[in-house]
C-alpha positions as CSV (number, residue, x, y, z in Angstrom):
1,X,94.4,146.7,109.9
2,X,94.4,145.7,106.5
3,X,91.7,142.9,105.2
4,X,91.9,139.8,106.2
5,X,90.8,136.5,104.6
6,X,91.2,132.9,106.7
7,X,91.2,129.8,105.5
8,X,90.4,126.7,108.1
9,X,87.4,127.0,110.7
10,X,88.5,124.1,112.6
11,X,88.5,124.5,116.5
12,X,91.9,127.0,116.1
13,X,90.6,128.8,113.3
14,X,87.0,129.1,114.5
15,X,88.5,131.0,117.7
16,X,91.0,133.2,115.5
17,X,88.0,134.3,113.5
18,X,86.8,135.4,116.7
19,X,89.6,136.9,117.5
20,X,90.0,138.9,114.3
21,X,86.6,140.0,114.5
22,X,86.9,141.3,118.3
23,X,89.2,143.3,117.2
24,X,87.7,144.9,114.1
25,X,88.8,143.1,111.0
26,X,87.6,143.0,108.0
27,X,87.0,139.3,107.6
28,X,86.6,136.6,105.4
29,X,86.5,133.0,105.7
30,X,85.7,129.8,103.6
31,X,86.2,126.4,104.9
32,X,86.0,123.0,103.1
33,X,82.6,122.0,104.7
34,X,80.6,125.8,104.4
35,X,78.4,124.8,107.9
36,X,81.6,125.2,110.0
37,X,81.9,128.6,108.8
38,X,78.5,129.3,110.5
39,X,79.6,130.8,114.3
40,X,82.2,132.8,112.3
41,X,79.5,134.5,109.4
42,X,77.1,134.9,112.6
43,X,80.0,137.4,114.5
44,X,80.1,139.0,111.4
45,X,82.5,137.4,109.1
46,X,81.8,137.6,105.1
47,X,81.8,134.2,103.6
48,X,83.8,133.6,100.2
49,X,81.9,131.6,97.8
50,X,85.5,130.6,96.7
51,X,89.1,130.3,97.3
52,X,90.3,132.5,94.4
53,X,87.3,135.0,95.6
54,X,88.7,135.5,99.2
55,X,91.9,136.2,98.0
56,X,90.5,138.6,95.6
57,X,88.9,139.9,98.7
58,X,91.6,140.1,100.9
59,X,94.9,141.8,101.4
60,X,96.8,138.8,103.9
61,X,95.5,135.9,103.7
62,X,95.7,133.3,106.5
63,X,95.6,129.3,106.4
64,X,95.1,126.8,109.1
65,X,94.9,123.6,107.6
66,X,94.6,119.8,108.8
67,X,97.9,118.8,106.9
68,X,100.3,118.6,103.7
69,X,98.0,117.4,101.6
70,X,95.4,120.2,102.8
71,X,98.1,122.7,101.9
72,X,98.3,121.4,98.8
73,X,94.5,121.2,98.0
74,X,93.8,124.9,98.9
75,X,97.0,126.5,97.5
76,X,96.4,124.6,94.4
77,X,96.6,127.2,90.9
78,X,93.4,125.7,89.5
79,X,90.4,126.4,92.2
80,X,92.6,127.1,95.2
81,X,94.4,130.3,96.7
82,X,97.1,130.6,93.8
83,X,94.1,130.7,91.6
84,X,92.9,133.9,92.7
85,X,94.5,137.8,91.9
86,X,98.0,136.9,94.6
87,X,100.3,139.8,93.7
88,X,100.9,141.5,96.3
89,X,99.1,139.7,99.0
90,X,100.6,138.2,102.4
91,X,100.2,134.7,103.0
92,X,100.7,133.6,106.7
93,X,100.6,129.7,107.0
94,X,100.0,128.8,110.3
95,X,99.6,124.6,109.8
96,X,101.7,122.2,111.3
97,X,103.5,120.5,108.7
98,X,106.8,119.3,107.2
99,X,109.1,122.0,106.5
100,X,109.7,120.7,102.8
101,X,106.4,121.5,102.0
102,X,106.4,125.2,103.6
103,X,109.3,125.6,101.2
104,X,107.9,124.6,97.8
105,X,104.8,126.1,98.9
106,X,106.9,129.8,99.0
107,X,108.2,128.8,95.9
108,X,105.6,128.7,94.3
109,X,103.9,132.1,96.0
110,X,106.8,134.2,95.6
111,X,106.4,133.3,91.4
112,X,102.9,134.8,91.7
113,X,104.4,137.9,93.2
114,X,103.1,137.4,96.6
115,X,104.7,136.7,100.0
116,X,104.7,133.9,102.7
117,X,105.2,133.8,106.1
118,X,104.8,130.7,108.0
119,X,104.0,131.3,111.3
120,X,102.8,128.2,113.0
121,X,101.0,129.0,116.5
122,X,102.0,127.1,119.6
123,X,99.0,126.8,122.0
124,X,95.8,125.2,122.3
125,X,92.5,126.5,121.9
126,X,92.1,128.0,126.1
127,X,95.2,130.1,125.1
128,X,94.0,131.1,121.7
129,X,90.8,132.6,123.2
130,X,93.1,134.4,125.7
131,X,95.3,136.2,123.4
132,X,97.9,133.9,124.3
133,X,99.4,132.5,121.5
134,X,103.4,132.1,120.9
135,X,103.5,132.4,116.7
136,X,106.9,130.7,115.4
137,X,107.2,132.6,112.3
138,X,109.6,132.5,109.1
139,X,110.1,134.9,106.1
140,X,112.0,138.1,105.0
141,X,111.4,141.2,108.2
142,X,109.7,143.1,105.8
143,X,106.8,140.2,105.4
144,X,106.8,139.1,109.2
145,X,106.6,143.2,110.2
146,X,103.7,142.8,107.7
147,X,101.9,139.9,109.6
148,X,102.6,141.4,113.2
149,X,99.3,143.5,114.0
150,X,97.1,140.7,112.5
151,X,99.3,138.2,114.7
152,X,99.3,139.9,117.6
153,X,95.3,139.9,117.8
154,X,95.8,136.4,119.1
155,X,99.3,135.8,120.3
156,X,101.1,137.1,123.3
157,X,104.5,136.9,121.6
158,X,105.7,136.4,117.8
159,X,109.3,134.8,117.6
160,X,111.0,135.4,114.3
161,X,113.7,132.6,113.3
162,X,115.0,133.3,110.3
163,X,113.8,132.6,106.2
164,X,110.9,131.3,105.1
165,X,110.4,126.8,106.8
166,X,112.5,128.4,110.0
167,X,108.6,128.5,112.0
168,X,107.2,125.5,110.9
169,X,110.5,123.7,111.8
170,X,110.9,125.3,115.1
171,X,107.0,124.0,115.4
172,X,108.3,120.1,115.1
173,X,110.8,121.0,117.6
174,X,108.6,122.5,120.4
175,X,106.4,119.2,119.7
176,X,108.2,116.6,119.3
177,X,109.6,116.1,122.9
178,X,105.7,117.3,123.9
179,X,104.9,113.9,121.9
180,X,107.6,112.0,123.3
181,X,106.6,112.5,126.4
182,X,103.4,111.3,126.6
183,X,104.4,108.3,125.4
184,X,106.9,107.5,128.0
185,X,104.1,108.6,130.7
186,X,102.2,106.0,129.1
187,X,104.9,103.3,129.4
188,X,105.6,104.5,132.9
189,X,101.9,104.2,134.3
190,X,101.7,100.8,132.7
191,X,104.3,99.5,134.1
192,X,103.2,100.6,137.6
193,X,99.5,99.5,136.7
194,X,101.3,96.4,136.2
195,X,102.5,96.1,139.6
196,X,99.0,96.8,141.0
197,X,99.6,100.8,141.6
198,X,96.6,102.7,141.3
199,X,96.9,105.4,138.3
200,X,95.2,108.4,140.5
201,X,97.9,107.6,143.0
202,X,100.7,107.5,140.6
203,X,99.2,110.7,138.6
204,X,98.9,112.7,141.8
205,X,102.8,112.0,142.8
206,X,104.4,112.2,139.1
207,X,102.2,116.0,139.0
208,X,103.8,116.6,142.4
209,X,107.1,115.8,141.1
210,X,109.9,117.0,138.8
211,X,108.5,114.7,136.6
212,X,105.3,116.2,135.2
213,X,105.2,118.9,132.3
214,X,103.5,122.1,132.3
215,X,100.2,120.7,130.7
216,X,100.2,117.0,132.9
217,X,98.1,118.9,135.8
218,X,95.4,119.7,133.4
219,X,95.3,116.5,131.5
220,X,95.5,114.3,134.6
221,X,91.2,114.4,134.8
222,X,90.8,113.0,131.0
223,X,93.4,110.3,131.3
224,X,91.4,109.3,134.5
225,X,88.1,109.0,132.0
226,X,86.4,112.3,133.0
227,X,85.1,114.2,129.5
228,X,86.3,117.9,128.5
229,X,87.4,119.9,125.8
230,X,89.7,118.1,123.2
231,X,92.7,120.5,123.1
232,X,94.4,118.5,120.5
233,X,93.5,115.3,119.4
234,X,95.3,111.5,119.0
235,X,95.1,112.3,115.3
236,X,96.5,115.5,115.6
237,X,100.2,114.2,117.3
238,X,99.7,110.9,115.0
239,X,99.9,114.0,112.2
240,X,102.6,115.8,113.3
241,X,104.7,113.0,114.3
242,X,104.9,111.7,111.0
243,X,106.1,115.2,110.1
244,X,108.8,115.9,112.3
245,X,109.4,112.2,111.7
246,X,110.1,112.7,107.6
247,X,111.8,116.5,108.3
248,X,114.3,114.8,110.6
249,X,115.0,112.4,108.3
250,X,115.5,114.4,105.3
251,X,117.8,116.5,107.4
252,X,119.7,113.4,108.3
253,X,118.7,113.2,111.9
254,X,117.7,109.4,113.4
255,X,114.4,109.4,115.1
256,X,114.1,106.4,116.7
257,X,111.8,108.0,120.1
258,X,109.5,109.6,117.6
259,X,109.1,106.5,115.7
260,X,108.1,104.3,119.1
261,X,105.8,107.2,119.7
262,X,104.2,107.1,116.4
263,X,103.6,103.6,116.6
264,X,101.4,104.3,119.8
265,X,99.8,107.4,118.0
266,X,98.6,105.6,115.7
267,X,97.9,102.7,117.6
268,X,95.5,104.7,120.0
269,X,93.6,106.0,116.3
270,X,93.0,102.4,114.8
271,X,91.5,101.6,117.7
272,X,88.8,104.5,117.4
273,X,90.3,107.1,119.6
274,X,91.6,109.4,117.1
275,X,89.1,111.8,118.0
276,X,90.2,112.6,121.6
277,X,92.5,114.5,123.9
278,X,95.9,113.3,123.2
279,X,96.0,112.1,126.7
280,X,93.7,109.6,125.7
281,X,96.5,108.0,125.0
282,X,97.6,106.7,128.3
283,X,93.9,105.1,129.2
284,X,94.2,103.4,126.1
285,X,98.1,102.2,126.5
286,X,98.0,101.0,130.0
287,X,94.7,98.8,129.1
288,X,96.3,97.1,126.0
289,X,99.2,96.6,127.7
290,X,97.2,94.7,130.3
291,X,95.2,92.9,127.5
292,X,98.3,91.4,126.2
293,X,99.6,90.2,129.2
294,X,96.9,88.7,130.4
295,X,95.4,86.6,127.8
């Protein structure tokens, strides 16, 4: 396997470095705020004292990164990634993020005489630890057959769509009905919390039913208020709504579900949840539905 540098030691990152390692890489890391980077120098990750260093050090280099304006911070031809030696070198973008930015971003790599493959990862943290990963992935075959073997130390499948913005838009498509969907579950058990149903009761029929998704069995203990792992967070689907939300827009597509979903995203942050399991958004839904109606 060829040398591997990763940018981003957030809960994905952290577990892909362990991933990477497991399996023998030669790893480096550097993240914004150096103590996150700790679990991953004490498996036996090197630590880059810079982003132009670990590409200097590496021969693909992977980023998973909060957002666009993340991308842009660490890509950035003064201090960032484009800064360091990049011909020749892979980057794989894994971030969730508009698709307008994955394209100027391989604009701008292909001029340094490097390569990009955006390969977004769908999956949560339980699957990432598993191998388990699906990678959507973009880019010429030559770059994707490239990324593969340092891929597939994580995923369970890699889906190639086409050029380079075809992952990261397939990305907003797997997630946006995901997003959509908790929001009608949260309009559904308000309006039944309404009537005086209890929401174990309802939860328990609606899993039992051809109206839960895959992940509602799992969820169904936080949104009754017991504590876990955050999977992904409020902030997180606030985030990438407001992606898929611009994307669709700039492609001419209406989004008026995404927008009413948005507005409860972001909602469920300003009132200090931002930091929890997406489902946190139903708790927090039915209640201030309750407070308006009842004052």
């Amino acid at each position: 396997m060829e040398r591997i540098g990763l940018v981003g030691l957030g809960r994905m990152g952290t577990v892909l470095a362990g991933r990477l390692l497991a399996a023998g890489a030669a790893l480096t890391v550097w993240n914004r705020t150096p103590q996150r980077a700790e679990a991953s120098v004490a498996q036996g990750a090197a630590l880059a004292q810079s982003l132009p260093d670990l590409v200097a050090s590496s021969d693909i280099v992977l980023t998973i990164v909060t957002d666009d304006d993340a991308i842009a911070a660490v890509y950035n031809a003064d201090d960032g990634l484009l800064a360091g030696p990049a011909a020749g070198k892979l980057f794989v973008e894994m971030s969730t993020v508009r698709t307008r930015t994955i394209e100027r971003l391989g604009v701008d790599i292909v001029a340094r005489g490097a390569a990009l493959v955006d390969a977004p990862l769908s999956g949560s943290v339980g699957p990432a630890r598993q191998g388990q990963l699906l990678a959507l992935v973009g880019g010429a075959a030559q770059d994707v057959s490239r990324a593969e073997p340092v891929l597939m130390t994580f995923c369970r499948r890699i889906a190639h769509l086409g050029p380079t913005g075809s992952g990261t838009t397939m990305k907003l498509v797997l997630n946006l009905p995901m997003a959509i969907y908790w929001q009608g579950l949260a309009e559904a058990l308000a309006l039944g919390s309404q009537f005086g149903l209890e929401l174990s009761a309802m939860l328990e029929l609606i899993v039992d039913s051809q109206a839960a998704i895959g992940a509602l069995r799992s969820k169904a203990p936080t949104i009754l208020g017991e504590q876990g792992e955050v999977a992904f967070d409020v902030t997180g689907v606030r985030k990438d709504l407001l992606a898929m939300i611009e994307t669709g827009q700039s492609m001419g597509v209406p989004m008026p579900a995404a927008s009413a979903a948005l507005v409860s995203f972001m909602g469920a942050t300003a009132a200090g949840h931002g930091s929890k399991d997406l489902a946190a958004l139903i708790p927090h839904y039915v209640a201030a539905v309750r407070s308006t109606t009842t004052r």
